[in-house]
C-alpha positions in Angstrom: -41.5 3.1 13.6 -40.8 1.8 9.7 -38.2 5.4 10.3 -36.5 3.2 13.4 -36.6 0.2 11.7 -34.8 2.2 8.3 -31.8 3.5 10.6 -31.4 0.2 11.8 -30.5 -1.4 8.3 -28.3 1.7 7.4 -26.3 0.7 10.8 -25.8 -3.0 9.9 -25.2 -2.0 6.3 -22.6 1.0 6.8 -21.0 -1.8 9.9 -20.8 -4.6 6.6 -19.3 -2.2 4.7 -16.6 -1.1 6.6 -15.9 -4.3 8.0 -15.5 -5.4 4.5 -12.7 -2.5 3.4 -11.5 -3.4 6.6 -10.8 -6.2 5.8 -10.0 -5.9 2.4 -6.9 -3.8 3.2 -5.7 -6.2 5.8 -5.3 -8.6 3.3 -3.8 -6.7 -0.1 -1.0 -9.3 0.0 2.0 -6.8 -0.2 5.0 -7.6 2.0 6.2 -5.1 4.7 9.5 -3.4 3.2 12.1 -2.2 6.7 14.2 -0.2 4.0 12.0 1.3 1.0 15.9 1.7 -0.7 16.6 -1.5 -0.2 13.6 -3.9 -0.9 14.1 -7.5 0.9 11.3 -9.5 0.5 11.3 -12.9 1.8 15.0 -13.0 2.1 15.7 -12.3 -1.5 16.7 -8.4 -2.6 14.4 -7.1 -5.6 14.7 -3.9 -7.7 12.2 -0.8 -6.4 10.5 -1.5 -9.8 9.9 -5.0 -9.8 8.8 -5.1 -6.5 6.0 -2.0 -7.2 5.4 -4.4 -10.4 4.9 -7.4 -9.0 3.1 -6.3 -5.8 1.3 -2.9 -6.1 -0.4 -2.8 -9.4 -3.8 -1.6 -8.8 -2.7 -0.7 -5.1 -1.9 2.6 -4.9 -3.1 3.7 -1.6 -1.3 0.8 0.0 1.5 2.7 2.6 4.1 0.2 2.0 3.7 0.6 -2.2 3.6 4.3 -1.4 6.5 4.1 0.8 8.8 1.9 -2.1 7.5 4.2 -4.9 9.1 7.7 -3.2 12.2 5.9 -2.4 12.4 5.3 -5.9 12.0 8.5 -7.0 14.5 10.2 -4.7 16.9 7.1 -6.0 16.5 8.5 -9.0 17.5 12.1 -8.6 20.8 10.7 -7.1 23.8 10.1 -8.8 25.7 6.6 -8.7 28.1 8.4 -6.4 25.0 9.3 -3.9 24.9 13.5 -4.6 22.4 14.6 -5.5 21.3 15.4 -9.3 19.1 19.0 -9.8 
């Protein structure tokens, strides 16, 4: 019985818990970016770098970050006339 009773509060806690990270990543506060190469957020164009600044510090697992972050990087192996740089 006390074995029962033991699973039960490993159910409700592991159901809190994920619930919780659930909901935690539902609400990281970074904008959804259409164009990782061209960040728009709210209307207003920002730099890849100011964006990642401003919203991804500390978020690294966020897809969107991610997203902006390797569009960066392949911006920079380009050269200002779009070929790319080796």
């Amino acid at each position: 019985m006390a074995a029962l009773q033991g699973k039960v509060k490993m159910k409700k806690i592991l159901t809190v818990t994920l619930l919780t990270i659930f909901l935690a990543a539902c609400s990281d506060d970074v904008p959804k970016v259409e164009d990782p190469h061209n960040v728009i957020v709210d209307g207003q164009k920002m730099m890849q770098a100011d964006f990642l600044q401003k919203y991804c510090v500390g978020k690294e697992l966020n897809e969107t970050c991610a997203r902006v972050k390797n569009a960066m990087a392949m911006d920079s192996t380009r050269s200002s006339s779009g070929i790319k740089r080796f």
